[in-house]
PASEBA-1860 file (N, C-alpha, C; in nm, 3 decimals):
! residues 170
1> XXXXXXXX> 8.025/9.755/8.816/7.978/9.617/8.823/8.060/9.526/8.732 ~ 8.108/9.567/8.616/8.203/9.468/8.527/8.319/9.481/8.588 ~ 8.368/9.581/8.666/8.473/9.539/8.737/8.483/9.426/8.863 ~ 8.368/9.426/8.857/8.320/9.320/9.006/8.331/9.205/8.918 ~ 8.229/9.218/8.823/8.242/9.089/8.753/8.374/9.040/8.726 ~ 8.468/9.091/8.653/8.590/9.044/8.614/8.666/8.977/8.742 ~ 8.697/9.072/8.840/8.765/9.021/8.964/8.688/8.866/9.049 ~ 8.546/8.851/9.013/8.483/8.728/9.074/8.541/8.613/8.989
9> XXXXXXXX> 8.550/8.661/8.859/8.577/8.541/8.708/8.735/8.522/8.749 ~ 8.791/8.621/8.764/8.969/8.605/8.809/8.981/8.499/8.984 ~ 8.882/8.512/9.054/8.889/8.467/9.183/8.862/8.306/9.153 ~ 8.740/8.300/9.067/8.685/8.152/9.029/8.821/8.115/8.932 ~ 8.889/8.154/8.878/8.986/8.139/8.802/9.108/8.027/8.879 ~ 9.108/8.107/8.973/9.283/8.121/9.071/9.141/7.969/9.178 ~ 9.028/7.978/9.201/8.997/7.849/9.248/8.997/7.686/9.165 ~ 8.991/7.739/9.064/9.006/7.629/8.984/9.113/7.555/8.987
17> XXXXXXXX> 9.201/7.655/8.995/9.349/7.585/8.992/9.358/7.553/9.128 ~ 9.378/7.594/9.252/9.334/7.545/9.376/9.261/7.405/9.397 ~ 9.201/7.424/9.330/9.120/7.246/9.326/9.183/7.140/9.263 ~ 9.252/7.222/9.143/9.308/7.112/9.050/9.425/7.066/9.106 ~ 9.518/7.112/9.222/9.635/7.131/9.266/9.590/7.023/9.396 ~ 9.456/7.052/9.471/9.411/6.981/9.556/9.379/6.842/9.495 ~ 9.321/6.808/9.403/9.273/6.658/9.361/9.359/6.607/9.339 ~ 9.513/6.661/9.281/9.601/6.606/9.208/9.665/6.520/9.366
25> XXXXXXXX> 9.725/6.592/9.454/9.765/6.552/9.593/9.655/6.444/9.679 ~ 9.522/6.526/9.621/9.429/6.353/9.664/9.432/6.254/9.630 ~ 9.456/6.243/9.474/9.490/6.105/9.394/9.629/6.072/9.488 ~ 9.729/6.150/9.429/9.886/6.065/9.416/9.891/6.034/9.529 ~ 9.810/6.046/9.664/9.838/6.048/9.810/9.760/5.904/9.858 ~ 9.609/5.908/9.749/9.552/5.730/9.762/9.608/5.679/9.726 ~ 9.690/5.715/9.592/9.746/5.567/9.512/9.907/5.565/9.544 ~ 9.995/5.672/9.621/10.121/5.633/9.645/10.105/5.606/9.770
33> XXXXXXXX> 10.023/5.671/9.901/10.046/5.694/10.025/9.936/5.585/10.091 ~ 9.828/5.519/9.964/9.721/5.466/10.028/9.641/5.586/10.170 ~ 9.671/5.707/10.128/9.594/5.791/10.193/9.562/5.943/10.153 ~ 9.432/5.905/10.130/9.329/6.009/10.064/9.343/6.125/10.177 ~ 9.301/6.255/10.108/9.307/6.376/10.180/9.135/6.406/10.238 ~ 9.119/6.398/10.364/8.987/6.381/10.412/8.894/6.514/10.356 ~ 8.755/6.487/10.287/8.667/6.627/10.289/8.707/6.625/10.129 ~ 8.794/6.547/10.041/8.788/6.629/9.929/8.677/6.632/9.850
41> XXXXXXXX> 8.548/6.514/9.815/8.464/6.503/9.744/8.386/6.620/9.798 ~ 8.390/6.669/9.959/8.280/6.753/10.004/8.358/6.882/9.903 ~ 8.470/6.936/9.927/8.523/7.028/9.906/8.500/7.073/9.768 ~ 8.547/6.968/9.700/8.511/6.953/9.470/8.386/7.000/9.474 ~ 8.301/6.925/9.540/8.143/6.936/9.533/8.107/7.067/9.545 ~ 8.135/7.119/9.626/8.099/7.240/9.645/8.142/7.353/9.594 ~ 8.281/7.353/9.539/8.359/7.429/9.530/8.318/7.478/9.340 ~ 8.249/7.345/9.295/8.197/7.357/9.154/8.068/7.475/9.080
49> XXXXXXXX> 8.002/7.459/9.247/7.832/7.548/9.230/7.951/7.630/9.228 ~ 8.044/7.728/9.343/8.061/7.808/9.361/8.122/7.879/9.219 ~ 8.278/7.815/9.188/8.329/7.869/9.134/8.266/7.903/8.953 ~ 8.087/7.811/8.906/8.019/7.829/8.847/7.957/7.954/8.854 ~ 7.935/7.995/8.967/7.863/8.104/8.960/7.940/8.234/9.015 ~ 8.070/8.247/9.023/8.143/8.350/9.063/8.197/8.384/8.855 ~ 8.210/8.279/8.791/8.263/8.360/8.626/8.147/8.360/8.554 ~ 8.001/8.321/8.613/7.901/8.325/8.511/7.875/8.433/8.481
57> XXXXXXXX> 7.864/8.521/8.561/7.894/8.730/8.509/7.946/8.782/8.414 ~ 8.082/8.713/8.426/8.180/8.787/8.342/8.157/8.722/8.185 ~ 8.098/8.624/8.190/8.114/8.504/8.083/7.990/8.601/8.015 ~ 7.844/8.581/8.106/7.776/8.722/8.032/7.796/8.868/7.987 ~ 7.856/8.915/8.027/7.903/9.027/8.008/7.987/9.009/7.878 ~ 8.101/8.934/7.845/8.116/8.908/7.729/8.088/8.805/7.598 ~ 7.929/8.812/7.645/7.851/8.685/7.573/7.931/8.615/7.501 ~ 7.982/8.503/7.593/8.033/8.352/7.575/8.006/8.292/7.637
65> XXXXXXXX> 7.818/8.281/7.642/7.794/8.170/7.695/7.788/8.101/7.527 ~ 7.753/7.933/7.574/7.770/7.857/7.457/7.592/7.862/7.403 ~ 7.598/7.920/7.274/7.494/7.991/7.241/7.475/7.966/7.035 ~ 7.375/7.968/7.003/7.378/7.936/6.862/7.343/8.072/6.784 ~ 7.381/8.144/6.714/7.354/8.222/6.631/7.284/8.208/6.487 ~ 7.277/8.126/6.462/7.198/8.038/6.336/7.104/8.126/6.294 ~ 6.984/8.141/6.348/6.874/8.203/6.360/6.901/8.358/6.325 ~ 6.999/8.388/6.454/6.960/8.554/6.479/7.141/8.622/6.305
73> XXXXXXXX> 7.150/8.514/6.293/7.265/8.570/6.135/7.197/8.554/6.048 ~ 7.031/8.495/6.031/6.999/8.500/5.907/6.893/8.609/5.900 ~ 6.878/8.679/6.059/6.792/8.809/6.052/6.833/8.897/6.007 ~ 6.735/9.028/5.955/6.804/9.192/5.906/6.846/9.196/6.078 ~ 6.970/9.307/6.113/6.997/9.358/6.226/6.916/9.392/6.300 ~ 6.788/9.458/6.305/6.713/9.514/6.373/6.655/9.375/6.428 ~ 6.624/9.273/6.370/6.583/9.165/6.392/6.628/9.070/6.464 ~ 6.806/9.112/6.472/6.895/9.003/6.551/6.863/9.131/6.674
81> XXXXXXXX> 6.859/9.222/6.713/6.822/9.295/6.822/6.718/9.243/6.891 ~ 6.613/9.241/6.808/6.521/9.172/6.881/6.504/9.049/7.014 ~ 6.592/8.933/6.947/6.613/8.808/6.952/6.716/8.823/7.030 ~ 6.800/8.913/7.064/6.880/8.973/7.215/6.836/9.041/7.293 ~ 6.687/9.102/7.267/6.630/9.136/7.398/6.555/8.997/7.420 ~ 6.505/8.957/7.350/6.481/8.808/7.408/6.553/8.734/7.450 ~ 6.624/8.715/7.449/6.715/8.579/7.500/6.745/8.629/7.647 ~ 6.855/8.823/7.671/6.856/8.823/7.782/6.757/8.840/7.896
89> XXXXXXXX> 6.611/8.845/7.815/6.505/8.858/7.903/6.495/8.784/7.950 ~ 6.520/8.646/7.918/6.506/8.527/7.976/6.585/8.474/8.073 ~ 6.728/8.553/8.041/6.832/8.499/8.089/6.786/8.592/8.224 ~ 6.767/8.682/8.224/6.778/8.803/8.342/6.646/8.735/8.471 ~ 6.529/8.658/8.386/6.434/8.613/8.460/6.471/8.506/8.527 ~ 6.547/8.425/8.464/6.621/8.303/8.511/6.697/8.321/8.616 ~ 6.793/8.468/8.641/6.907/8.471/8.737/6.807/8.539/8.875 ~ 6.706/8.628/8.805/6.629/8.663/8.930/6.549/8.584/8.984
97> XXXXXXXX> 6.501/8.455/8.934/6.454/8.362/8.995/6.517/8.238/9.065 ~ 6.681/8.269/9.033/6.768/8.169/9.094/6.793/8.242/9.232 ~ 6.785/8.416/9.237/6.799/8.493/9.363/6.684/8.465/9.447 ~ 6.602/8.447/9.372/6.469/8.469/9.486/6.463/8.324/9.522 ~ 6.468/8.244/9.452/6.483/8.078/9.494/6.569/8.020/9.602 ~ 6.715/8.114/9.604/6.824/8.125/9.701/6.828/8.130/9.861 ~ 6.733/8.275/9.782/6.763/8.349/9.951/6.743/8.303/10.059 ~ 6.627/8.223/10.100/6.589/8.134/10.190/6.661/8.056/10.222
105> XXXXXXXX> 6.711/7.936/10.147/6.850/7.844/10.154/6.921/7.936/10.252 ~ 6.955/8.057/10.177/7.099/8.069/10.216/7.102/8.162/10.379 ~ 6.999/8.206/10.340/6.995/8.261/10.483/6.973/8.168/10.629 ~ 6.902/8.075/10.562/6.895/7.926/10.685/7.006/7.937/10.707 ~ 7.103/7.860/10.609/7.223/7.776/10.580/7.319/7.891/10.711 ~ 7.302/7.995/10.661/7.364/8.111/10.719/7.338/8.120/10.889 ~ 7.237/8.122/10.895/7.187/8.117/11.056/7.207/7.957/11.187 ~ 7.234/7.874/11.101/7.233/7.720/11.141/7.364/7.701/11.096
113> XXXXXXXX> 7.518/7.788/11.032/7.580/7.770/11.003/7.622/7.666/10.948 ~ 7.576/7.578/10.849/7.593/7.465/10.752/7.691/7.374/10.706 ~ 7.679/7.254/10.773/7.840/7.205/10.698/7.778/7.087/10.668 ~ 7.877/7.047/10.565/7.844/6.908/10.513/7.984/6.791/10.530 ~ 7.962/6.708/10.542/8.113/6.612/10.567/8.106/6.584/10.703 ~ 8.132/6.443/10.745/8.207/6.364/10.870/8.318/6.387/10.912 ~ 8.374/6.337/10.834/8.575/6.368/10.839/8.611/6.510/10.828 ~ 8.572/6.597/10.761/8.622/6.725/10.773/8.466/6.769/10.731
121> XXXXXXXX> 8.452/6.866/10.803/8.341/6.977/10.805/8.323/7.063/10.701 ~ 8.279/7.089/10.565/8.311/7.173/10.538/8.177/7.267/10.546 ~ 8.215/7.405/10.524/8.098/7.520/10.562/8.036/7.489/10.397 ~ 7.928/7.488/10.385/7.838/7.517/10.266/7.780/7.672/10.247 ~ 7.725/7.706/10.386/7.656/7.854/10.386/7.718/7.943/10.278 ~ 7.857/7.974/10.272/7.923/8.074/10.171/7.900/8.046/10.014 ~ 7.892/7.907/10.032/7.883/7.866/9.891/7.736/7.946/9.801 ~ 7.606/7.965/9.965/7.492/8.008/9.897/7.518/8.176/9.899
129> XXXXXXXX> 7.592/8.228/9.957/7.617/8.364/9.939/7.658/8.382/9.781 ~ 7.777/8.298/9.751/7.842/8.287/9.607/7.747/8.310/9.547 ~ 7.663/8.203/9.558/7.534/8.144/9.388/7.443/8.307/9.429 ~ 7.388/8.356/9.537/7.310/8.447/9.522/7.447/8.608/9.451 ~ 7.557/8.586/9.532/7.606/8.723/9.459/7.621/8.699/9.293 ~ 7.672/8.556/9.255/7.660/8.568/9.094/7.553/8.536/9.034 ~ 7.418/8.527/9.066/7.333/8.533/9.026/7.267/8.740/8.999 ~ 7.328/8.764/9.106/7.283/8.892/9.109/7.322/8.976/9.030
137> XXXXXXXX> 7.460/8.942/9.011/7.539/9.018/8.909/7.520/8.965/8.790 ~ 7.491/8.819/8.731/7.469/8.783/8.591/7.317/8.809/8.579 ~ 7.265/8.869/8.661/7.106/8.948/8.640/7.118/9.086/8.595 ~ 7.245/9.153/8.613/7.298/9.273/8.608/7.314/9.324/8.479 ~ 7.438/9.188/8.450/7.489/9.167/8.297/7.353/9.172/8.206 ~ 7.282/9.086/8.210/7.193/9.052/8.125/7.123/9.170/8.121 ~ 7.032/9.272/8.210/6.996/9.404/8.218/7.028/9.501/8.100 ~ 7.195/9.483/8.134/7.267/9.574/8.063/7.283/9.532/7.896
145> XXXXXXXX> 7.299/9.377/7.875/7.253/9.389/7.780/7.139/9.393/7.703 ~ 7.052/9.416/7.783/6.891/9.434/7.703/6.888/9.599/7.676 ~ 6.931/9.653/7.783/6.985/9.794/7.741/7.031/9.844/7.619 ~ 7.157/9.791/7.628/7.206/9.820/7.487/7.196/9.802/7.368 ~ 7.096/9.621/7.379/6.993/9.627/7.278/6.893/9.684/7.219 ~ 6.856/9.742/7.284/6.740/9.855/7.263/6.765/9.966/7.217 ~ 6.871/10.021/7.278/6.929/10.096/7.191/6.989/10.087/7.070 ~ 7.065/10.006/7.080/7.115/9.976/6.933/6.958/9.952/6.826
153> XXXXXXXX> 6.895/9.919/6.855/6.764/9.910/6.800/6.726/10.002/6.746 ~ 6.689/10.096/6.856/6.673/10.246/6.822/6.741/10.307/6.754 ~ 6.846/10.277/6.705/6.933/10.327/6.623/7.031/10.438/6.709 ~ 7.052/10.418/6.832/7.141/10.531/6.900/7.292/10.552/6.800 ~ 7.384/10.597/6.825/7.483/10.572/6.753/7.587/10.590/6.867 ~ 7.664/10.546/6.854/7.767/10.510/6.968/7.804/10.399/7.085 ~ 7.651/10.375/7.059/7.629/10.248/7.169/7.749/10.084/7.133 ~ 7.759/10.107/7.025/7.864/9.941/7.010/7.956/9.951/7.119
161> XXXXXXXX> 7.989/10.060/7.135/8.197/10.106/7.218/8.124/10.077/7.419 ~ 8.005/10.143/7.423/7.951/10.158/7.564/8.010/9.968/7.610 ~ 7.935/9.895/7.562/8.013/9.770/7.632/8.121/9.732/7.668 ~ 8.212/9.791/7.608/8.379/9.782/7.599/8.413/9.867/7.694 ~ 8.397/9.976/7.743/8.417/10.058/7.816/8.366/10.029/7.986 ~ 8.280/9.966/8.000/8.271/9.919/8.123/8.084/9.945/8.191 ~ 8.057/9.902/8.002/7.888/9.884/8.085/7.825/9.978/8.048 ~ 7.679/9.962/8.027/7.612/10.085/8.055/7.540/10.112/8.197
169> XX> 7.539/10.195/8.230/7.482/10.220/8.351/7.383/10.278/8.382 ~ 7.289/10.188/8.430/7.173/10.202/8.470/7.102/10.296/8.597
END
C-alpha cells in the first residue's frame, strides 16, 4: 500500500506540472493570441480535488501534514503516543467518512457519465474515483499509524524502523 501511495503522490506530482505547463499556454495564448484554451477553468478545477487527493496518502504516511506539535513535545513519550492515536483516529474517521460520503456521487457520476463544461466537456466521474481511491488509502495510512502507535506504546521494540520499511501490515 505505501508503494501505491508513493506512485499516486509521483502521478499527482507529474499532474501538477501538467497543469502548470497548461495555464501557462492559457495565459500567454489570451494575452498574446487574444485566445484562451477552451475547458481550462473546468480542467484546473477539477484537476485540484484530484491531484489533492492522489498525494494526501503519501503526505500521511510520512506525517507532513501541516500539524502542531506544541502539545504532544511537552508530553512524557507514552503521552505523545497517546495524542497519535488520537489524532489518527480522527484522521482515519474523517477519510472513512469522506468514502462513505463519496460513493454515491461517484457511482451516479459514473453511471450518467458526468461532464462539466460547454466548450469542452470535461469527464468529472474519474475525478470521484480519485477522491474515493485517496481517501481509501489515506484511511489506510492513518490505520497504520495508529498501529504503530500502540505499539510503540506498548513498548514493542523495533517498531520505529517498521515505518521506513514499507508499513506495517495489517
Amino acid at each position: 500500500m505505501n508503494k501505491l501511495a508513493s506512485w499516486s503522490s509521483f502521478i499527482g506530482a507529474i499532474w501538477i506540472f501538467i497543469i502548470m505547463i497548461f495555464i501557462c499556454v492559457d495565459v500567454s495564448g489570451r494575452l498574446f493570441l487574444h485566445r484562451p484554451i477552451i475547458g481550462t477553468p473546468e480542467i484546473v478545477q477539477n484537476s485540484l480535488a484530484a491531484i489533492a487527493f492522489l498525494m494526501l496518502p503519501w503526505a500521511t504516511h510520512l506525517g507532513q501534514h501541516v500539524r502542531s506539535t506544541m502539545i504532544k513535545d511537552k508530553l512524557p513519550e507514552r503521552g505523545g503516543y497517546i495524542i497519535e492515536i488520537f489524532a489518527f483516529l480522527i484522521g482515519a474517521l474523517l477519510f472513512a467518512f469522506i468514502v462513505y460520503a463519496s460513493w454515491e456521487p461517484m457511482v451516479f457520476a459514473t453511471q450518467i457519465k458526468d461532464f462539466q463544461g460547454e466548450g469542452l466537456r470535461v469527464p468529472i466521474y474519474p475525478v470521484w474515483w480519485v477522491i474515493v481511491f485517496g481517501a481509501v488509502q489515506s484511511c489506510y495510512q492513518c490505520i497504520s499509524k495508529i498501529v504503530r502507535a500502540v505499539l510503540l506504546f506498548k513498548g514493542k521494540k523495533g517498531v520505529e524502523d517498521l515505518n521506513e520499511e514499507g508499513g506495517i501490515q495489517i
